[in-house]
VEXVOKE-876674 format. One record per residue (C-alpha): x, y, z; residue number from 1; residue in three letters. Coordinates in pm, 1 decimal, always signed. Each point is the difference from the previous one (the first is absolute). Layout:
         u         v         w  seq  type
         X         Y         Z  NUM   ALA
...
# end
This chain:
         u         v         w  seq  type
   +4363.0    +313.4   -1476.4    1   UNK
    +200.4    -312.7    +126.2    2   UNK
    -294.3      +2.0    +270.8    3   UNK
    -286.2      -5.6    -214.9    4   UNK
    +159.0    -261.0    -226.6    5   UNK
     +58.7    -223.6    +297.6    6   UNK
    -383.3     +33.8    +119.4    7   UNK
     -67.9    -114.1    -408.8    8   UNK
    +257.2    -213.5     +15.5    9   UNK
    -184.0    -170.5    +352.2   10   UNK
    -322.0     +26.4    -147.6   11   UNK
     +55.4    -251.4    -321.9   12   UNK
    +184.2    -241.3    +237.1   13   UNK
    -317.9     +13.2    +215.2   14   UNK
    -280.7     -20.7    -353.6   15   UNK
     +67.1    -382.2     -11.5   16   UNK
     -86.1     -64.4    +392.7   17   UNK
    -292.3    +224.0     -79.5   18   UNK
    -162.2    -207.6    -193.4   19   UNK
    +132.5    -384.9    +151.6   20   UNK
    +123.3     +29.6    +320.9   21   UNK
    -180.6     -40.8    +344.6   22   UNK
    +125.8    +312.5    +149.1   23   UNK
    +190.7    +345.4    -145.4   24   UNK
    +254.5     +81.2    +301.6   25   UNK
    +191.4    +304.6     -17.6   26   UNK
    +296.5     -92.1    +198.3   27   UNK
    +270.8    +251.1    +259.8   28   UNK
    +162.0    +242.9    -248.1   29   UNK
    -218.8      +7.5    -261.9   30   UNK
    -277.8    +213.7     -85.6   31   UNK
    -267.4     -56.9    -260.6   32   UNK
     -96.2    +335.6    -182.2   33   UNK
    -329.3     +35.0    -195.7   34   UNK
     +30.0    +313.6    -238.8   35   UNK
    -313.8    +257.7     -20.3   36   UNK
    -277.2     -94.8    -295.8   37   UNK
    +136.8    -370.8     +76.6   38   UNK
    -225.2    -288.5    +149.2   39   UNK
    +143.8    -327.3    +141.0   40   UNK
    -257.0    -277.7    +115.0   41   UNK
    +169.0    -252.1    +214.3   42   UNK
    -199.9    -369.1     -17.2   43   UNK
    +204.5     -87.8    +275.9   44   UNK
     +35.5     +70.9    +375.6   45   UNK
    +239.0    +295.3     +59.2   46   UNK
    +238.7     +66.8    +236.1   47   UNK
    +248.1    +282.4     +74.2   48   UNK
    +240.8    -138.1    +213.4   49   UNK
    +223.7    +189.1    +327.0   50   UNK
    +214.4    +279.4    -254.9   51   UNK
    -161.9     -42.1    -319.7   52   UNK
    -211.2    +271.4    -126.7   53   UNK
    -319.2      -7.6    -220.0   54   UNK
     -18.4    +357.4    -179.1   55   UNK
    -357.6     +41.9    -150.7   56   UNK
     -66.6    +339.2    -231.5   57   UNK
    -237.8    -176.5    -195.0   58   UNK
    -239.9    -248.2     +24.3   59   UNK
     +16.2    -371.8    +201.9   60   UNK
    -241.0    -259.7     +53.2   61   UNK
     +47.9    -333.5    +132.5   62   UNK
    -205.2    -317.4      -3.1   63   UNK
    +192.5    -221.8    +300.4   64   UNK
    +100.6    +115.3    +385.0   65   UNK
    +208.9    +326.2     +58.7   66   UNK
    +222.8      +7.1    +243.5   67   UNK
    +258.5    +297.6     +78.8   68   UNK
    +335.5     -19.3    +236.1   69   UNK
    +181.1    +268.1    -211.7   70   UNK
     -36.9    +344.3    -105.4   71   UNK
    -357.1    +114.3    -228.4   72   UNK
     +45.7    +317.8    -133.9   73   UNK
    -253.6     +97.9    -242.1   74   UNK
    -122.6    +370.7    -206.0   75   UNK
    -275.1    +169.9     +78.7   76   UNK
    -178.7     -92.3    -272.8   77   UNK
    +110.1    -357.1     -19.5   78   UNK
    -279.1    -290.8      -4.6   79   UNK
     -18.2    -326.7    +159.5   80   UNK
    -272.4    -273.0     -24.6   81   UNK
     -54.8    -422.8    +127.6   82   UNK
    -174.3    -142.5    -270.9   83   UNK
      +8.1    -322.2     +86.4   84   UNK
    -271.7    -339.9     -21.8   85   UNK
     +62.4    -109.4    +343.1   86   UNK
     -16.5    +142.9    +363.7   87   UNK
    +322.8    +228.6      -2.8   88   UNK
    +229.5    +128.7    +258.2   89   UNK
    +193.7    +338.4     +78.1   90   UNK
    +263.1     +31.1    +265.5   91   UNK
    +280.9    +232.7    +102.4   92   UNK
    +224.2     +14.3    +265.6   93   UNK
     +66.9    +419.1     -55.1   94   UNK
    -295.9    +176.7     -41.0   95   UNK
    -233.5     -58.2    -295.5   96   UNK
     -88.3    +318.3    -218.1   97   UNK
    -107.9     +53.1    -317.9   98   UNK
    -179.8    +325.1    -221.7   99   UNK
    -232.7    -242.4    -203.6  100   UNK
     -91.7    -333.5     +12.1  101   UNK
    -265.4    -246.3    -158.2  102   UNK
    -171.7    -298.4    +107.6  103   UNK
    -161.3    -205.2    -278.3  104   UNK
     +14.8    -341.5    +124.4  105   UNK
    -326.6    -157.7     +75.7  106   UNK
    +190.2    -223.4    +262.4  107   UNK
     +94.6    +297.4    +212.1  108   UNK
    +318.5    +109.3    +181.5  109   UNK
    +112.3     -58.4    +353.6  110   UNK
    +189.7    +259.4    +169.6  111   UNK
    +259.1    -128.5    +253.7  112   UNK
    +139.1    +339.2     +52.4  113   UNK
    -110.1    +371.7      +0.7  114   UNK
     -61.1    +157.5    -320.1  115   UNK
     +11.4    +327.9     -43.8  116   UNK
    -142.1    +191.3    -345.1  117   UNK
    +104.5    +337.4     -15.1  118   UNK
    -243.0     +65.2    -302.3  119   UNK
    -267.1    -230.0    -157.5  120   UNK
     -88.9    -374.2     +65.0  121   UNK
    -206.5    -139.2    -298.0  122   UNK
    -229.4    -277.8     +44.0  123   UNK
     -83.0    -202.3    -302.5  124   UNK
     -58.9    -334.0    +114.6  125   UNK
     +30.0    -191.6    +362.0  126   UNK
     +11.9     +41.8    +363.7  127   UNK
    +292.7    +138.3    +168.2  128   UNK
     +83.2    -140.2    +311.3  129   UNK
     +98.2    +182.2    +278.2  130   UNK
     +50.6      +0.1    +416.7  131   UNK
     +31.1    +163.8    +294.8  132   UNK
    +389.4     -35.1     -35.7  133   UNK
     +10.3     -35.8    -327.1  134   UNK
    -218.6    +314.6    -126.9  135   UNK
      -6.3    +257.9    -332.4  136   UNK
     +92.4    +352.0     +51.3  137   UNK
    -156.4    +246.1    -224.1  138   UNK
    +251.9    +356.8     +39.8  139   UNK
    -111.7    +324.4      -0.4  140   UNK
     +48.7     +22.8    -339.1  141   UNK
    -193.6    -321.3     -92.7  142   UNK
    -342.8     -23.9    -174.5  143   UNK
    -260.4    -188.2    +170.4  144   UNK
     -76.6    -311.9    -156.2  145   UNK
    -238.7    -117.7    -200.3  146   UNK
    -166.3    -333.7    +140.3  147   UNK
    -275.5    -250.2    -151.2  148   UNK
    -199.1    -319.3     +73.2  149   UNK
    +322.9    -150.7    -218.1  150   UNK
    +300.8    +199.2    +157.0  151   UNK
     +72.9    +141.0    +307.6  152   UNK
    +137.1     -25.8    +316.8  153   UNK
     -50.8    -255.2    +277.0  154   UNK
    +192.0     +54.0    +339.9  155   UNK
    +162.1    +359.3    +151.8  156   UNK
     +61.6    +281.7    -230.5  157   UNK
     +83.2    +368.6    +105.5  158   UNK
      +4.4    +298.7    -149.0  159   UNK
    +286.4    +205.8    +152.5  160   UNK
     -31.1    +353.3    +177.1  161   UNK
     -84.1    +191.4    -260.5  162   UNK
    -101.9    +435.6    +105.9  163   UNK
    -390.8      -4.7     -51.4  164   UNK
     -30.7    +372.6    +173.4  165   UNK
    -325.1    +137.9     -52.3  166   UNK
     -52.4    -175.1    -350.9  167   UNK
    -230.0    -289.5     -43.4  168   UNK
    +170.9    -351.0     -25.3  169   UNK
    -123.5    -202.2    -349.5  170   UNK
     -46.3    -338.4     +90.2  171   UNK
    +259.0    -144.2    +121.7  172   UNK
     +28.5    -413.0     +61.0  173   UNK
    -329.7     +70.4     +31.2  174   UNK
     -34.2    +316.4    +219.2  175   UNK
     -90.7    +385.3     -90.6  176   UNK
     -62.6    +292.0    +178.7  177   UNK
    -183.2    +297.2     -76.9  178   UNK
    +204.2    +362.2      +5.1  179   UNK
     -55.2    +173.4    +382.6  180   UNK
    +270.2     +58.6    +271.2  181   UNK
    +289.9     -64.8     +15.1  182   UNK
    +137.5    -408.1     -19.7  183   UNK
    +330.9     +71.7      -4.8  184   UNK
    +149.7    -353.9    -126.3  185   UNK
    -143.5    -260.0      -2.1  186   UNK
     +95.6    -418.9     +10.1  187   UNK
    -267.8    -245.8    -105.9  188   UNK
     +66.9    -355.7     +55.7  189   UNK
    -226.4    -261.4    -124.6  190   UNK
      -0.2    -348.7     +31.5  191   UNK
    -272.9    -298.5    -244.8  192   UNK
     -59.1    -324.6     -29.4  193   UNK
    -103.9    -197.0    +298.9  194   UNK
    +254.3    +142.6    +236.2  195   UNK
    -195.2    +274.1      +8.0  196   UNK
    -348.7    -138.6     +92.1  197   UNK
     -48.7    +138.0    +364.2  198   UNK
    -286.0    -165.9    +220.5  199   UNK
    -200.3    +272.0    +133.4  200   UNK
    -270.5     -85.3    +292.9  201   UNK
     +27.8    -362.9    -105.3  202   UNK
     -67.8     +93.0    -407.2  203   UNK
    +269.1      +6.9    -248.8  204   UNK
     +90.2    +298.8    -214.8  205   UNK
     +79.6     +86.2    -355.9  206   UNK
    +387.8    -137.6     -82.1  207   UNK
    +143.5    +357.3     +37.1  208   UNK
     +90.0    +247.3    +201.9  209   UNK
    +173.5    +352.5     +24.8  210   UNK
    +269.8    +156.8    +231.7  211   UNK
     -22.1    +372.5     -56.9  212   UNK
    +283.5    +212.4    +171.8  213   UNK
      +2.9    +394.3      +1.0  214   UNK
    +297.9    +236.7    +121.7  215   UNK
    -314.0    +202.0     +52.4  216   UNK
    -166.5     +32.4    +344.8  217   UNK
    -375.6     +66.2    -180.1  218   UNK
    -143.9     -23.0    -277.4  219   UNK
    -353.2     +56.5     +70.6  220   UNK
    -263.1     +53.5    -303.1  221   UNK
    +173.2    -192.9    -260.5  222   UNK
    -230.5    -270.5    -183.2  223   UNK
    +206.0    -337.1     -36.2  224   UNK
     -79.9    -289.5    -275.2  225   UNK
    +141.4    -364.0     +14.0  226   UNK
     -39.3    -217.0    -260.6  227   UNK
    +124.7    -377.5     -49.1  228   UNK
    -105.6    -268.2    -260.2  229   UNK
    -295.2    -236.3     +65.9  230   UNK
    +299.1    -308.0     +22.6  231   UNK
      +0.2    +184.9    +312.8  232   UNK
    -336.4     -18.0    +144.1  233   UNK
     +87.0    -293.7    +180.3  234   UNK
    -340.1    -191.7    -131.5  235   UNK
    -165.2    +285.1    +195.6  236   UNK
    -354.7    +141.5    -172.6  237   UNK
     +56.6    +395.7     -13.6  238   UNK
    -304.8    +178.1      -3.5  239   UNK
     +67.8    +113.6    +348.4  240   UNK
    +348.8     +86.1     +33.7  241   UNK
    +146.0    +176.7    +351.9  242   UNK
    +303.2    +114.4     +50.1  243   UNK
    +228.7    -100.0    +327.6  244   UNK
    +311.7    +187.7    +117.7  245   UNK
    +246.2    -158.3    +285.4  246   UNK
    +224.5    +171.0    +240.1  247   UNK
     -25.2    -311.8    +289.0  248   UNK
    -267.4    -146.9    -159.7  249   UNK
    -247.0     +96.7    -291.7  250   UNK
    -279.6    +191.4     +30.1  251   UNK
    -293.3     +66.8    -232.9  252   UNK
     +10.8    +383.2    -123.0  253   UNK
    -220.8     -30.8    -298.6  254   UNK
    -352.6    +271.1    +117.0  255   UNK
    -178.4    -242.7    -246.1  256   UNK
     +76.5    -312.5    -256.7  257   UNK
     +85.4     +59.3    -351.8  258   UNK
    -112.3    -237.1    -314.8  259   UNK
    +302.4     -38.7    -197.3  260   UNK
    -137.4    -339.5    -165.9  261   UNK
     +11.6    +202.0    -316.5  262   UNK
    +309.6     +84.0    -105.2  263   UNK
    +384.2    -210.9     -48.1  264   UNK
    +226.4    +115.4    +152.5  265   UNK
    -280.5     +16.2    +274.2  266   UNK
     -25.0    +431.6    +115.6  267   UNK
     -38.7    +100.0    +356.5  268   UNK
      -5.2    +399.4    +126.3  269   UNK
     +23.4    +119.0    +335.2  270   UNK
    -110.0    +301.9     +55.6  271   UNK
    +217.0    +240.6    +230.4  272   UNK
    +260.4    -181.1    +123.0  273   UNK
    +124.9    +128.6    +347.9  274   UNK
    +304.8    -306.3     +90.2  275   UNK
    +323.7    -165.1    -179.1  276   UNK
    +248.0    -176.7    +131.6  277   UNK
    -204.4    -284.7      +4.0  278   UNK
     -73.3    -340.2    -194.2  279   UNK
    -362.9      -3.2    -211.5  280   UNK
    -133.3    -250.5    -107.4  281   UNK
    -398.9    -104.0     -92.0  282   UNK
    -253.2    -261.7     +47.2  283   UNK
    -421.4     -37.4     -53.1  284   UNK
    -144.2     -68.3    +309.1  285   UNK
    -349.5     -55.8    -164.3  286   UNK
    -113.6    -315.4     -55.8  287   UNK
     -40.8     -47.8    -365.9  288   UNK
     -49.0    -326.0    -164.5  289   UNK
     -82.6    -156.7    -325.6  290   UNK
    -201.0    -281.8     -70.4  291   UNK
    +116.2    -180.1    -288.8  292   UNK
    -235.1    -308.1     -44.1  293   UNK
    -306.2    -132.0    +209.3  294   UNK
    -162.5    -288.1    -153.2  295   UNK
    -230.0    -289.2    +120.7  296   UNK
    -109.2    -352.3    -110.3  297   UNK
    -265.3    -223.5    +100.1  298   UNK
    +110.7    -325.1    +159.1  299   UNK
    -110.5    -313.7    +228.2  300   UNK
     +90.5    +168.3    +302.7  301   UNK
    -176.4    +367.9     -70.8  302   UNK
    +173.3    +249.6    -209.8  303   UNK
    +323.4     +20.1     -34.7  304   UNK
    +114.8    +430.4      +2.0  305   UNK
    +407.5     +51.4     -58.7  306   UNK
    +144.9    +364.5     -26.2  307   UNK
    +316.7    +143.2     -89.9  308   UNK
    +125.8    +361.4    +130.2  309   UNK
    +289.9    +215.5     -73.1  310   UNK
    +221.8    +124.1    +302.5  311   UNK
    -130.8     +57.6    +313.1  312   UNK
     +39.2    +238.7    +310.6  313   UNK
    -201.9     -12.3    +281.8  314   UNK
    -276.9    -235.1    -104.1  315   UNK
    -218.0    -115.6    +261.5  316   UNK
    -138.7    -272.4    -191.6  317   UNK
    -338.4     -21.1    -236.8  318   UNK
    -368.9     -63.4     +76.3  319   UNK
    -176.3    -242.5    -240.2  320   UNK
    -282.9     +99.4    -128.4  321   UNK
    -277.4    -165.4    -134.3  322   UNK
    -310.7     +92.8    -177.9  323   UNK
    -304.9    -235.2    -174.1  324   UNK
    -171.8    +337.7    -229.6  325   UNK
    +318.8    +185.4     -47.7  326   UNK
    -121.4    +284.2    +241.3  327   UNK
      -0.9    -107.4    +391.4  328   UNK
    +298.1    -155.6    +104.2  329   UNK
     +32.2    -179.5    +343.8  330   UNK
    +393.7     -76.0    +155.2  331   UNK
     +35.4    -355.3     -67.2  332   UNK
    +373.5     -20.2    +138.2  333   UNK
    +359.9    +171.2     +48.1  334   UNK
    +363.4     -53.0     -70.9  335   UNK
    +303.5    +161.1    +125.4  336   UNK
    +214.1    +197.3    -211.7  337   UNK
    +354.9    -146.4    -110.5  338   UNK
    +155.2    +392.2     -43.6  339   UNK
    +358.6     -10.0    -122.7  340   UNK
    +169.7    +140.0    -347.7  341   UNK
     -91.6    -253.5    -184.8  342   UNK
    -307.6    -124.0    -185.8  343   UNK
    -232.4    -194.5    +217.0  344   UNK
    -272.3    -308.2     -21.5  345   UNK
    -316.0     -39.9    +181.1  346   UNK
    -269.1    -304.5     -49.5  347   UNK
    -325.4     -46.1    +186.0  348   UNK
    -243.0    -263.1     +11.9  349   UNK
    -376.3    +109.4     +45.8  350   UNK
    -201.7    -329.9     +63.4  351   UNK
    -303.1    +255.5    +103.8  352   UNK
    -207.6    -106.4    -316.9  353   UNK
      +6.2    -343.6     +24.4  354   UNK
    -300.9    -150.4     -77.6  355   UNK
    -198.1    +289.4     -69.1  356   UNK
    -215.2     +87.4    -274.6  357   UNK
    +221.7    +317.5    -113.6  358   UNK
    +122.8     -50.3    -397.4  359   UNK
    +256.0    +317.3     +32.3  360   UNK
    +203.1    +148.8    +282.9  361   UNK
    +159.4    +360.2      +8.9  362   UNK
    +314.2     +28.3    +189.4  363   UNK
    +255.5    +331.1    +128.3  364   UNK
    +250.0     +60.9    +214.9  365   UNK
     +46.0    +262.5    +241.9  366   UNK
    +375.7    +112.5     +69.7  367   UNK
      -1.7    +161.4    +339.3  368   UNK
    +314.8    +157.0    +108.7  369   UNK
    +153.1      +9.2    +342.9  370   UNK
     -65.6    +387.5     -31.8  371   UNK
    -401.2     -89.0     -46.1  372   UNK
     -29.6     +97.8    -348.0  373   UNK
    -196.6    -231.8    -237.3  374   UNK
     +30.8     -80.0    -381.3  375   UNK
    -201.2    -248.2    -218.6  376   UNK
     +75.1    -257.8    -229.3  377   UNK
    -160.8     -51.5    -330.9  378   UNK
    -343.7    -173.7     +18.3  379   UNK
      -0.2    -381.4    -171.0  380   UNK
    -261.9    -246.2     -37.6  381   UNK
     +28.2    -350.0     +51.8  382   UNK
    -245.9    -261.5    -162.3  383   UNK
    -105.0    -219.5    +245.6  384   UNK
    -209.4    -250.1    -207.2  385   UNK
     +22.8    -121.1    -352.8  386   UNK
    +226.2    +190.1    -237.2  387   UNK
    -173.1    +261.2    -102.5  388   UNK
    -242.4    +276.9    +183.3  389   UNK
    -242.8    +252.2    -131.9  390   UNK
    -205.9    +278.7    +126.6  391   UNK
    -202.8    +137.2    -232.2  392   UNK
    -231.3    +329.3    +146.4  393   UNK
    -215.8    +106.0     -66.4  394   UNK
    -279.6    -194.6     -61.1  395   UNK
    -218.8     +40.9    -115.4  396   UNK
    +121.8    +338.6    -151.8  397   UNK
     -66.7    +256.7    -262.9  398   UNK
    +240.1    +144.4    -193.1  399   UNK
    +324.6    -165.0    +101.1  400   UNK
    +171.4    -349.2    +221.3  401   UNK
    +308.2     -16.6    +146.9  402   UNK
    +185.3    -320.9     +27.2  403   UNK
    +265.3     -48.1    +244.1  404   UNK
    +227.6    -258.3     -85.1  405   UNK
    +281.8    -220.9    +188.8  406   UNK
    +123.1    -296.8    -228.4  407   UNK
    +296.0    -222.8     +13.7  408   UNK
    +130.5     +72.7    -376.6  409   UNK
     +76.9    +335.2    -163.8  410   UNK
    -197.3     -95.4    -360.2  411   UNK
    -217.6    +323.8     -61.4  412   UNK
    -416.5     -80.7     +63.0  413   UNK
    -242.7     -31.3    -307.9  414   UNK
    -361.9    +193.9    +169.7  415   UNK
    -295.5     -80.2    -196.0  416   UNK
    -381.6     +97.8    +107.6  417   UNK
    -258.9    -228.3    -164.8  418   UNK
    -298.6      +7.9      -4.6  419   UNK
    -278.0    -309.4     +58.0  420   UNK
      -2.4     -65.0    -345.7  421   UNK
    +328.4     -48.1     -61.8  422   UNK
     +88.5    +351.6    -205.5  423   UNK
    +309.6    +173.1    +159.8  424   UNK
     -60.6    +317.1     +85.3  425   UNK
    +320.0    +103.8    +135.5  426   UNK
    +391.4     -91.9     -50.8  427   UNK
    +342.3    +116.4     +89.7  428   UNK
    +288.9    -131.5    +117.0  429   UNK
    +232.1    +149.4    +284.3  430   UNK
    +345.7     -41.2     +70.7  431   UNK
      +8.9     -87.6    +421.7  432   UNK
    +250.0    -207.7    +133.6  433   UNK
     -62.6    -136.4    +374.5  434   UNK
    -238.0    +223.5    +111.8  435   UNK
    -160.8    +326.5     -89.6  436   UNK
    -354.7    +137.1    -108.6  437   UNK
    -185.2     +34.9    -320.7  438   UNK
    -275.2    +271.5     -92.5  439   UNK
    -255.3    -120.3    -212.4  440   UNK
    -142.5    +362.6     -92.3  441   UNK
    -275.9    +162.3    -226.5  442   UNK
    -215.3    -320.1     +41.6  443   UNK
    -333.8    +237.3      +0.8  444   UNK
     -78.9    -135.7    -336.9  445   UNK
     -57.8    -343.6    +129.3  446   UNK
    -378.9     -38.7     -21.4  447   UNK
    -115.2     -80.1    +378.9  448   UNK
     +22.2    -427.3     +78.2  449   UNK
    +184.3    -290.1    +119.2  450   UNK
    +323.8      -0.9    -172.3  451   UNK
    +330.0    -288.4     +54.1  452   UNK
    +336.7    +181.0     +11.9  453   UNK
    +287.1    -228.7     -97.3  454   UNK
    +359.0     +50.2    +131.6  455   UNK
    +258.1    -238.6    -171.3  456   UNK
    +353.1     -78.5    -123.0  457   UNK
    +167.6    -323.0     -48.8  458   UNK
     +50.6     -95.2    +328.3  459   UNK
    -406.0     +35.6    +121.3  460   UNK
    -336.3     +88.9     -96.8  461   UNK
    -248.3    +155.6    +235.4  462   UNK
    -337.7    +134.8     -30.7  463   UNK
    -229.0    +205.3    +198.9  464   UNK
    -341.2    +106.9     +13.4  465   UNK
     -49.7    +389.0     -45.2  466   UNK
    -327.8    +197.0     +18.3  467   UNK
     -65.9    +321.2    -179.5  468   UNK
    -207.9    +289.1     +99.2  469   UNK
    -281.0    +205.6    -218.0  470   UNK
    +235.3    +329.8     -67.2  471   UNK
    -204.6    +198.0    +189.4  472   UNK
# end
């Protein structure tokens, strides 16, 4: 009793350097006792020093840096939690354990020592932070954790031998196995973030990787699964995932690539799995890239072409294309690719079309990997005279025209058909921006004749001759 009324007696001596203090310290012969159904929240940093003792049966969070030199002794169902507002630390100089414990602190929390949680770690908000010296321990006993976009773990993490036998593994940090022989137990170290991005045969790959141990000598037939986050692709486009193991150096073992662009956490299988004891890791060694913008301008010198891509791997470079109907297109020049994780810009000057008697120009780009494939760019067209250009086919015509339209304003176009005397015959209006095409159908009512059609919005008024033929 004289015990427990001490611990109380600590604790309200401590409640006012809760709450105004820059540090709680609990100093060499004391101890600091929190009772079961009780929560303390400490909204400073917190430190145990050498022979004080923090006993925690219920619940502890704390919102500064935690550091421990004494003893932590703790119940199995105790509960502790950083729930700070700004990057947070956690250090020990015995070793770190504890049952439960909760991260909600969208500023994260460094580790700088081992952690060890013996049965769940709850991520609510924020990165922990962790190292190849520093790393989190996950016990036999200890639930895998659940990770998002929003909370998880960046640096080395391990989940502990734990006796997977003949049973299939749920995921683990990201690892499962399927049931089949014996695994005896098994050790899976994996490390995020960009200490983890291995160059493979000069590419990089995704920011993790796996270090899978088994006391077992084979464990042929098993399927295995890895998943990781998409923070983790490493800017890397999916579609054609492989996966690498490394005893001196890695190797590709994937018999074909797998599209895992669909899913986060990204999915990968591998069927029949013959060799452990080994790091994994995975990259996609196509060459996939996105074009994000391609546009093009008419200017003194020729026209003006500027494009934007997403990240790129193995690019060659692009062909410039260039076509006067919209259908043939000749090479009109080429320019190296920039490849690199990052967003890239491209311009081009085409000075082919200078002086000529062409009112619009179509232009694409061909991507051409160092691999040989090919991929094309959107088609745009470029007025090369004036402001506006029309093609209007055909004509003369029957029952319908089509009007292909490139303008410099996005107002929608006003189409009339009139005829010689002045009487409007036809009128709609149609909602194209830049460019596109009208139909002008069921004209076969139009009594056969010379007829004007009109296209017009504030910005210009143009009108063309159009000839109609007898219906039949």
């Amino acid at each position: 009793m004289m015990r427990n009324l001490r611990n109380w007696l600590l604790l309200l001596l401590l409640f006012p350097l809760l709450y105004g203090e820059a540090q709680v310290t609990i100093s060499a012969g004391t101890s600091l006792t929190i009772q079961p159904g009780t929560t303390l929240s400490l909204e400073q940093d917190a430190t145990i020093q050498y022979g004080g003792a923090l006993v925690n049966s219920g619940i502890l969070y704390f919102k500064g840096n935690f550091f421990n030199d004494g003893a932590l002794v703790y119940a199995a169902n105790s509960q502790f939690g950083a729930n700070g507002n700004t990057l947070q630390t956690m250090a020990s100089t015995n070793p770190l354990s504890f049952p439960h414990f909760t991260l909600n602190n969208p500023a994260g929390l460094q580790l700088l020592s081992p952690l060890t949680i013996t049965d769940t770690l709850i991520m609510v908000n924020g990165v922990l932070q962790s190292n190849a010296v520093n790393p989190i321990h996950f016990a036999a006993t200890a639930a895998n954790p659940t990770e998002t976009k929003s909370s998880h773990i960046v640096g080395r993490s391990i989940m502990d031998a734990r006796t997977v036998g003949a049973n299939a593994l749920q995921s683990f940090l990201g690892v499962s196995f399927s049931a089949g022989s014996d695994a005896g137990d098994m050790t899976i170290t994996r490390n995020t973030g960009d200490a983890a991005i291995t160059t493979i045969d000069s590419q990089p790959s995704i920011g993790a990787n796996w270090n899978i141990k088994s006391t077992a000598a084979n464990i042929s037939g098993r399927n295995m699964g890895l998943s990781w986050l998409s923070n983790f692709d490493n800017f890397r486009y999916t579609p054609a995932m492989r996966l690498y193991s490394k005893e001196t150096a890695y190797t590709n073992i994937s018999s074909q690539s797998m599209d895992v662009s669909g899913s986060d956490p990204r999915q990968f299988i591998h069927t029949n799995l013959d060799q452990l004891n080994r790091d994994f890791t995975l990259l996609d060694t196509g060459f996939k890239m996105k074009f994000i913008l391609f546009t093009g301008d008419h200017a003194s010198g020729g026209v003006q072409l500027n494009w934007l891509t997403g990240t790129e791997f193995n690019n060659k470079g692009f062909d410039v294309e260039r076509s006067v109907d919209g259908i043939n297109f000749i090479k009109v020049g080429f320019t190296d690719g920039k490849n690199g994780a990052v967003s890239n810009t491209y311009n081009y000057l085409d000075a082919g079309l200078n002086g000529s008697a062409v009112n619009v120009a179509h232009y694409r780009l061909k991507q051409i990997g160092k691999d040989g494939t090919e991929q094309f760019s959107e088609t745009i067209q470029v007025v090369m005279s004036g402001i506006y250009y029309f093609n209007v086919y055909p004509n003369p015509f029957k029952d319908h025209v089509t009007i292909d339209v490139v303008k410099k304003d996005e107002e929608p176009l006003q189409v009339r058909i009139i005829s010689v005397s002045g009487v409007v015959m036809f009128r709609n209006t149609y909602p194209i921006k830049t460019s596109g095409r009208v139909a002008l159908k069921g004209l076969n009512h139009l009594p056969a004749g010379t007829y004007f059609l009109n296209i017009a919005n504030s910005k210009f008024y143009e009108t063309i001759k159009l000839i109609k033929y007898h219906n039949n």
